[in-house]
C-alpha positions as CSV (number, residue, x, y, z in Angstrom):
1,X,-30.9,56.0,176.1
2,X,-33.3,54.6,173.8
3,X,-33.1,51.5,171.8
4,X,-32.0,52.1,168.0
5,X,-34.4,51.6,165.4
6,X,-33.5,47.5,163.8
7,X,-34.0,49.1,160.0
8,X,-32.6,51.8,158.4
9,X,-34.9,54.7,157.5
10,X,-33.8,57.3,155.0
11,X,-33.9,60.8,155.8
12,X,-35.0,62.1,153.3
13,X,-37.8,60.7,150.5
14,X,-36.0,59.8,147.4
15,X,-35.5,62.6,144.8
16,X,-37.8,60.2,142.5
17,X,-41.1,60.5,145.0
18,X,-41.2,64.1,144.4
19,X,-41.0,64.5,140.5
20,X,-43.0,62.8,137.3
21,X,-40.3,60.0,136.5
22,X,-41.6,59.7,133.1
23,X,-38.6,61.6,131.6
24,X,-36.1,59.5,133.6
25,X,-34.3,56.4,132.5
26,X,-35.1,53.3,134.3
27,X,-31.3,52.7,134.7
28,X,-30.8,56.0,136.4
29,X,-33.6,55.3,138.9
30,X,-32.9,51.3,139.4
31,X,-37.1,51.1,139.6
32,X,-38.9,48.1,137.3
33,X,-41.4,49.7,135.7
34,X,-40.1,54.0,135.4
35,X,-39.2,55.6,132.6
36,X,-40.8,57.6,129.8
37,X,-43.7,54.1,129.1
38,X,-44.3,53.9,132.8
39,X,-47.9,52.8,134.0
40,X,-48.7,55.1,137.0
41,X,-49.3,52.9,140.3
42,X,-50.9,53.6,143.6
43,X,-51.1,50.9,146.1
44,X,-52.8,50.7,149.5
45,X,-54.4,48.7,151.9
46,X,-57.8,48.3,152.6
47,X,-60.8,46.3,154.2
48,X,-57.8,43.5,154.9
49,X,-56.8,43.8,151.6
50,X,-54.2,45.0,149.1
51,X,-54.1,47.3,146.3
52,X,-52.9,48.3,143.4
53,X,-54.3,50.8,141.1
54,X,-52.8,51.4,137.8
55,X,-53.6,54.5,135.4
56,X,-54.8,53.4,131.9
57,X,-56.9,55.6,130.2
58,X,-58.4,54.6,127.2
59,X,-57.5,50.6,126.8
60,X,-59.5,47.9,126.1
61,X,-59.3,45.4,129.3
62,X,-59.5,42.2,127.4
63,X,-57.3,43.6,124.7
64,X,-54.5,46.1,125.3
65,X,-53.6,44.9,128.8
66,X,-52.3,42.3,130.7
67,X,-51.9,40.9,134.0
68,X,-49.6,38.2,135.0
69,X,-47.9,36.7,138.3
70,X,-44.9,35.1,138.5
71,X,-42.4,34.0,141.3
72,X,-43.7,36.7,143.9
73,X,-43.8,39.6,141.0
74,X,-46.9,41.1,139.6
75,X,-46.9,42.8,136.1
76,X,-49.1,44.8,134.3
77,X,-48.7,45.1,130.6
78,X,-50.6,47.4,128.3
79,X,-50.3,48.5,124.8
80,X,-51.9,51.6,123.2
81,X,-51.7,52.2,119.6
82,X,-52.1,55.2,117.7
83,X,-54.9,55.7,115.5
84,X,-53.5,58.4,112.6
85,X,-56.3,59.3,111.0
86,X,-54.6,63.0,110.0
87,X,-51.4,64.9,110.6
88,X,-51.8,66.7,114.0
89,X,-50.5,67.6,117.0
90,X,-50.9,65.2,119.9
91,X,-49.0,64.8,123.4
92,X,-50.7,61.2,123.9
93,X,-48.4,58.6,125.0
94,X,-48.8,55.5,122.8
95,X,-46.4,52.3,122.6
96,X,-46.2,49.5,125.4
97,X,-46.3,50.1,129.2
98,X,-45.0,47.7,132.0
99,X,-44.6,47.9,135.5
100,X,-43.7,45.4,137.9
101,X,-43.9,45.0,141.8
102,X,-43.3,42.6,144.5
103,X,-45.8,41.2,146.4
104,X,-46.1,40.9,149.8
105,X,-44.6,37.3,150.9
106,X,-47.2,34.8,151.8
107,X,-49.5,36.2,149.0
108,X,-51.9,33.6,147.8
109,X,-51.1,34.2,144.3
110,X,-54.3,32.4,143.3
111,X,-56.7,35.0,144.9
112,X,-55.3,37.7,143.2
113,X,-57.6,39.6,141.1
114,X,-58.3,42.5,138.5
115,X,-60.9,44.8,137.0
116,X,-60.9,48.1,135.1
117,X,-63.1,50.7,135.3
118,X,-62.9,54.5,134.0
119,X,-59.6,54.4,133.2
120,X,-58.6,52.2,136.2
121,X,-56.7,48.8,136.7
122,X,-57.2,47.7,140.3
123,X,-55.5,44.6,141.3
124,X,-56.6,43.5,144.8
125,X,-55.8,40.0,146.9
126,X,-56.3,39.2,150.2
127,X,-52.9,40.4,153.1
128,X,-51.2,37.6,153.7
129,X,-51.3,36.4,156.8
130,X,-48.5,37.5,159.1
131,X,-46.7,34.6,160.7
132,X,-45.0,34.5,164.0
133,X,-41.1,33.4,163.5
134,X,-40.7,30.5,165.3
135,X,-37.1,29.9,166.5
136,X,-35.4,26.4,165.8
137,X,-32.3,24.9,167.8
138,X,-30.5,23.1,165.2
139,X,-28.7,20.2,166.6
140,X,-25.2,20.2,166.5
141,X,-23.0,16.1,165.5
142,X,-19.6,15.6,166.1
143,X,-18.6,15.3,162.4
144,X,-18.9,11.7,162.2
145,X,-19.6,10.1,158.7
């Protein structure tokens, strides 16, 4: 019989992969980041790097949008304010946008770096660099003071 897998897989994708969680409340989802001011992601890795590419059409870079890291987490905030000029009709989203995610562990939060372009945010920083887990015998006293 074959060994079992070590991590538990889900069956199926989670109900929130297949539809636009921009209607969705972030506390029904439990995701950082969802909801109806959600900044769509994609990440990937390429050319021994990742990254992450964030939908933000129309922004200023050095204006409405920031990127920070902090403990392991990288967020992107942006702001996009309405310009009302005259009463019409308009199914822009405006207000601010965050998203959050974890990065990798070992990431060299240092090399991480951004730049937009067409409507894109790409964030990209080197993989980390896998390391072997080393196993330590921890010697054991006798409870002496």
């Amino acid at each position: 019989m074959p060994a079992l897998p070590t991590r538990r897989h889900r069956p199926l994708p989670d109900i929130f992969d297949w539809i636009d969680e921009s209607w969705i409340p972030t506390w029904l989802t439990g995701r950082v980041g969802t909801g109806p001011h959600a900044i769509r992601i994609e990440e990937f890795e390429q050319s021994g790097e990742h990254l992450v590419r964030a939908e933000l059409p129309g922004m200023d870079p050095e204006q409405d949008i920031e990127v920070s890291v902090s403990e392991g987490v990288l967020t992107i905030r942006a702001e996009h304010s309405e310009k009302i000029e005259d009463k019409q009709r308009s199914e822009f989203r405006y207000g601010s946008f965050a998203r959050s995610l974890a990065l990798p562990k070992g990431t060299s939060e240092a090399d991480i770096r951004a730049a937009y372009k067409d409507g894109i945010l790409t964030v990209a920083f080197p993989l980390p660099k896998e390391t072997e887990a080393v196993e330590h015998k921890v010697p054991i006293g006798r409870g002496e003071d």
